[in-house]
C-alpha positions as CSV (number, residue, x, y, z in Angstrom):
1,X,-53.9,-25.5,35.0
2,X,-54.3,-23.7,32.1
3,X,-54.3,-19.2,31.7
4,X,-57.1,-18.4,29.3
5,X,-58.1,-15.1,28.5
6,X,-61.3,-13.9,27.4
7,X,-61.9,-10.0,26.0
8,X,-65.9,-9.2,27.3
9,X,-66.8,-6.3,25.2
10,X,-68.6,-3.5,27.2
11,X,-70.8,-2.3,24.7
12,X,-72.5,-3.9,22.0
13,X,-72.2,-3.0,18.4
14,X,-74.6,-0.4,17.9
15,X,-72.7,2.1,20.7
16,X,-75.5,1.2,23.8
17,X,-73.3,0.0,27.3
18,X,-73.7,-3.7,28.2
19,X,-76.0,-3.5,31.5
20,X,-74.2,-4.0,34.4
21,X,-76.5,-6.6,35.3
22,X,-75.7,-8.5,31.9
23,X,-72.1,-8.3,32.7
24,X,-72.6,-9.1,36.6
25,X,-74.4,-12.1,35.2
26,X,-71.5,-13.3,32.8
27,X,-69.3,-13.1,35.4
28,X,-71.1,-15.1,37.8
29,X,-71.2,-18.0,35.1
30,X,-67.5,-18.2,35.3
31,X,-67.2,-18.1,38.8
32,X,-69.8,-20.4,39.0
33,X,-68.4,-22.8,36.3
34,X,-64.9,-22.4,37.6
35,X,-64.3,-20.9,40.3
36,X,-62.9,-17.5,39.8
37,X,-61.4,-14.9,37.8
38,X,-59.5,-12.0,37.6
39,X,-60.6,-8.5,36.0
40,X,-57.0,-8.0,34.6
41,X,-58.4,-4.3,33.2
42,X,-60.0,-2.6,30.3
43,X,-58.7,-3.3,26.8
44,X,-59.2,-1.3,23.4
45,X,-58.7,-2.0,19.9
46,X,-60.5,-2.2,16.6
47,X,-61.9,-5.4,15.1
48,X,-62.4,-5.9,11.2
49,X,-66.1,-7.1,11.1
50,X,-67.3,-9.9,8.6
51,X,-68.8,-6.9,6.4
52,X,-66.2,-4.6,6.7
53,X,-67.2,-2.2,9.0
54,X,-64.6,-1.1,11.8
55,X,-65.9,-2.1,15.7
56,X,-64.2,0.2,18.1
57,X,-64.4,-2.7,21.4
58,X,-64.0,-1.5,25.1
59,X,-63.3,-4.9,26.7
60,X,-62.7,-6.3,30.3
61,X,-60.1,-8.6,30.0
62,X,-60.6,-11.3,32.2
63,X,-57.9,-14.4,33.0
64,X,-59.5,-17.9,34.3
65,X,-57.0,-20.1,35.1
66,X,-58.8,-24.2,33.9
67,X,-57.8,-27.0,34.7
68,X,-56.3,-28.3,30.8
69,X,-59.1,-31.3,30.6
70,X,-61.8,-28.3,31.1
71,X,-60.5,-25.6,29.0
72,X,-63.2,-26.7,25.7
73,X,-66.0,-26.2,28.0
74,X,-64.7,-22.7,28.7
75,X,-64.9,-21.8,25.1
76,X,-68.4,-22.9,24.7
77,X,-69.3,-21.0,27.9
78,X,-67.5,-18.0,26.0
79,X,-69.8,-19.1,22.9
80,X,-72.7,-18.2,24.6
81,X,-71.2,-14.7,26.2
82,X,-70.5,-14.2,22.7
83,X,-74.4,-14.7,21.7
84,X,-75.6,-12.6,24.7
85,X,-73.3,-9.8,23.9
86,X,-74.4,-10.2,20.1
87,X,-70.8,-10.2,18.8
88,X,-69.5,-12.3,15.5
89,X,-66.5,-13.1,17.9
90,X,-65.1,-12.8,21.2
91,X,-61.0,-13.1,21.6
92,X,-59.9,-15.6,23.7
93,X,-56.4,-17.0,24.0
94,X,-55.3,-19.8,25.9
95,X,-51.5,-19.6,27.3
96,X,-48.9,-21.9,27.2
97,X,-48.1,-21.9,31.1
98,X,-48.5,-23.5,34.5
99,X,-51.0,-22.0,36.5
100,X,-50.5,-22.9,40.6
101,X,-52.2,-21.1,43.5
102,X,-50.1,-21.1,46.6
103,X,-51.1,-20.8,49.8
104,X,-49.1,-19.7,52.7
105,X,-46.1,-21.8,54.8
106,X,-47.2,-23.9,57.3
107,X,-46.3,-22.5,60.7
108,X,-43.9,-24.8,63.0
């Protein structure tokens, strides 16, 4: 498995807060899609926009560890959170790492 992160911005580009419903929603898409996720925290920093202007972004950064065949479809899910949240872009990074989810010892 694959480590992607995606920054959700937390307010759209004209200063109004991305209802919590929205974001409830968006997040339910990736659970739904695959199967969890973890709100690593919030994230700032400025973004150049295509005309210039300076975006100030409030993001959650959230990690969804894919499965490597799966991790295109996660982008185009993105794509649409991109669309929703009217943003030119959303950041997303996939790393280089193996993810594993381990479970407990057996007990003898």
């Amino acid at each position: 498995m694959k480590k992607c992160i995606m920054l959700l911005p937390t307010f759209y580009n004209d200063g109004r807060e991305v209802p919590l419903a929205i974001m409830d929603d968006i997040l339910d898409q990736i659970y739904e899609g695959f199967g969890g996720y973890t709100v690593a925290g919030q994230a700032y920093g400025p973004y150049r926009m295509k005309d210039g202007r300076k975006a100030r972004d409030v993001s959650l950064e959230i990690w969804v560890a894919v499965d490597a065949s799966r991790v295109e479809e996660l982008k185009k899910l993105t794509a649409g959170f991109a669309g929703i949240l009217g943003q030119e872009t959303i950041y997303f990074e996939v790393i280089d790492s193996d993810v594993e989810f381990i479970g407990p010892e057996p007990e003898d």
